[in-house]
C-alpha positions in Angstrom: 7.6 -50.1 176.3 9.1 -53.1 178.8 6.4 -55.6 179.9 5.6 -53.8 183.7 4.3 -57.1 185.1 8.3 -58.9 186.1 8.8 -56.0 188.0 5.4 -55.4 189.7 5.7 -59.3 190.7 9.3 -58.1 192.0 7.8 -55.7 194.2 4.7 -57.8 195.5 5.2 -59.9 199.0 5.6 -63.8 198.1 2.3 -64.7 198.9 0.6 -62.3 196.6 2.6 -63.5 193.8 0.7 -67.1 193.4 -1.1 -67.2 190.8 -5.3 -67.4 190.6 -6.5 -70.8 192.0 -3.6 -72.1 193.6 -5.8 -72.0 196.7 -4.4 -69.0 198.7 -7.1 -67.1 200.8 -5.4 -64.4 199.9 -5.4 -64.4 196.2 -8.3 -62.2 195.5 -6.8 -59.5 197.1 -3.0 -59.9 195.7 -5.2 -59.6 192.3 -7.5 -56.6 193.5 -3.8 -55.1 194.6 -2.1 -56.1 191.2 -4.8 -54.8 189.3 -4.4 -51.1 191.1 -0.2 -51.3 190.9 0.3 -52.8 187.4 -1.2 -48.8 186.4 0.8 -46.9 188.8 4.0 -49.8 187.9 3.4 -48.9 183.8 3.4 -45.0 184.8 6.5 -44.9 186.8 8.6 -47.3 184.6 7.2 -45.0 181.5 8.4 -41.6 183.1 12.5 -42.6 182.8 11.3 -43.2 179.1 9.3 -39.5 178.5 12.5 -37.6 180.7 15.3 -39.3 178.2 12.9 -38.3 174.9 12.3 -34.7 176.1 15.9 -34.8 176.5 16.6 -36.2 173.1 14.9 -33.3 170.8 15.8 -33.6 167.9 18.4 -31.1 166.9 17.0 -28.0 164.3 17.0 -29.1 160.8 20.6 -28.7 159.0 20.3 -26.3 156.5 19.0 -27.2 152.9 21.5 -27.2 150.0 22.4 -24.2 148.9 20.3 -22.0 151.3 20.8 -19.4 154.1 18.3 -18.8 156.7 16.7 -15.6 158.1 14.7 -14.8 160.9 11.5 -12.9 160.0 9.5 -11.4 163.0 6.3 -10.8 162.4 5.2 -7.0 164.7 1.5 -7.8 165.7 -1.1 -5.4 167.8 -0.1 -6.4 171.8 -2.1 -6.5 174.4 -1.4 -2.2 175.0 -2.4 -1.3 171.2 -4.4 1.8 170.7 -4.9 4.4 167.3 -4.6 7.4 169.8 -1.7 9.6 169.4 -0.4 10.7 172.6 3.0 12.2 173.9 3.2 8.5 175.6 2.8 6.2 172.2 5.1 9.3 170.4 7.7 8.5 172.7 7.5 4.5 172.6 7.3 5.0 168.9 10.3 7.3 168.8 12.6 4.3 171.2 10.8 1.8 168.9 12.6 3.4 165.4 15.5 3.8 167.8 15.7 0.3 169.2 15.7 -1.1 165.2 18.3 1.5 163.7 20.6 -0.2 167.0 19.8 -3.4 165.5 20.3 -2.7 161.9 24.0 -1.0 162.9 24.8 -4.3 164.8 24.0 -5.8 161.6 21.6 -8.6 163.1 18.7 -6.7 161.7 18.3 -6.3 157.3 15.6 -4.6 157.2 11.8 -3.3 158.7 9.1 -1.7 157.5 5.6 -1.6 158.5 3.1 -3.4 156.4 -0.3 -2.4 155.1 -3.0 -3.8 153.3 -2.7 -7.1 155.3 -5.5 -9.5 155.4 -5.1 -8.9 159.1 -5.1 -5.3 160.2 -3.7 -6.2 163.9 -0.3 -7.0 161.7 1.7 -3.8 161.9 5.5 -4.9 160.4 7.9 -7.2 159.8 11.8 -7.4 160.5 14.1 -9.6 158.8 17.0 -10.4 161.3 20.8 -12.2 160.5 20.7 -13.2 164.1 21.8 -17.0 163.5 19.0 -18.6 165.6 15.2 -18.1 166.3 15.9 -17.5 170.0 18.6 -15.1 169.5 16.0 -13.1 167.0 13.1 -13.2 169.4 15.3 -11.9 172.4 16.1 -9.1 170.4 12.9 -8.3 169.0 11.4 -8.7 172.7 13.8 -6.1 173.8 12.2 -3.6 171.5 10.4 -0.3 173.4 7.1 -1.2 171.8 7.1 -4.8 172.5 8.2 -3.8 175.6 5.4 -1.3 176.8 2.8 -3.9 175.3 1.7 -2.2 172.1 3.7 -4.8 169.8 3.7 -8.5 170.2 6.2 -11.0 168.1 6.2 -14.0 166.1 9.3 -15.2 165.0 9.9 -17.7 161.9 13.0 -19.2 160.2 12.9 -18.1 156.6 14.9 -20.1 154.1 16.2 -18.7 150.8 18.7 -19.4 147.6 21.9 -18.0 148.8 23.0 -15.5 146.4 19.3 -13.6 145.9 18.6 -11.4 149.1 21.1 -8.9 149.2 21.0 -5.8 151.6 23.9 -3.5 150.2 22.7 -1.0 153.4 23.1 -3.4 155.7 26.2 -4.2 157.6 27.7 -7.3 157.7 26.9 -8.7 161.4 29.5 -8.7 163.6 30.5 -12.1 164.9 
């Protein structure tokens, strides 16, 4: 990070610039002043600095040799989950198979299942999506019934495999 102190002497009157001793009166207060600015001085010449890094994320990985990428979305217990069986969680159920037989007929979504047996019981399935990016996965999993009434959340990860080894023969090709 640039040296703040040229430009915080820049921006001091002349006679708070001389230096300790020289015999001004008023050099105790120029350093009393300095010593508050020089903070303020480092923050705002550091801000420019944090915009253009946020700015310059690095881009997502390029893809390893030989490997294709899936989304997997992880279906977890949301905030609305309940065992009770009511003509309400029927109905969000029923949209919920409906919403991923869409998706699997788009060919973004391979395949889902629900899970069991997990370490966690609050995980409920998993969908593995062609959708090309992680955002493009979660906006479709968020648009799911379930997810949307609350009793599904969703984590989405890139999943890397050996091209040539996952094959869906039931699922379409995605459209482009």
């Amino acid at each position: 990070m640039p040296d703040p102190s040229p430009a915080l002497r820049r921006a001091l009157p002349p006679a708070s610039r001389r230096l300790p001793g020289t015999g001004s009166p008023r050099a105790p207060a120029a350093r009393a002043r300095a010593a508050l600015l020089r903070p303020l001085a480092a923050l705002l010449l550091a801000l420019p600095l944090a915009a253009a890094a946020e700015e310059a994320k690095p881009a997502a990985p390029a893809a390893p040799p030989n490997m294709e990428s899936y989304q997997l979305v992880l279906l977890w217990r949301g905030p609305r989950w309940s065992p009770e069986v009511t003509p309400e969680t029927r109905r969000i159920q029923e949209e919920h198979i409906g919403h991923l037989k869409a998706m699997g007929a788009t060919g973004k979504l391979v395949i889902a299942g629900p899970v069991s047996d997990a370490p966690d019981p609050a995980l409920r399935g998993l969908c593995l999506y062609r959708a090309g990016s992680l955002a493009e996965a979660r906006a479709l999993a968020e648009k799911d019934p379930a997810v949307q009434a609350g009793r599904l959340r969703v984590e989405v990860l890139t999943w890397w495999v050996e091209k040539g080894y996952m094959t869906f023969p039931k699922a379409p090709a995605p459209a482009p």
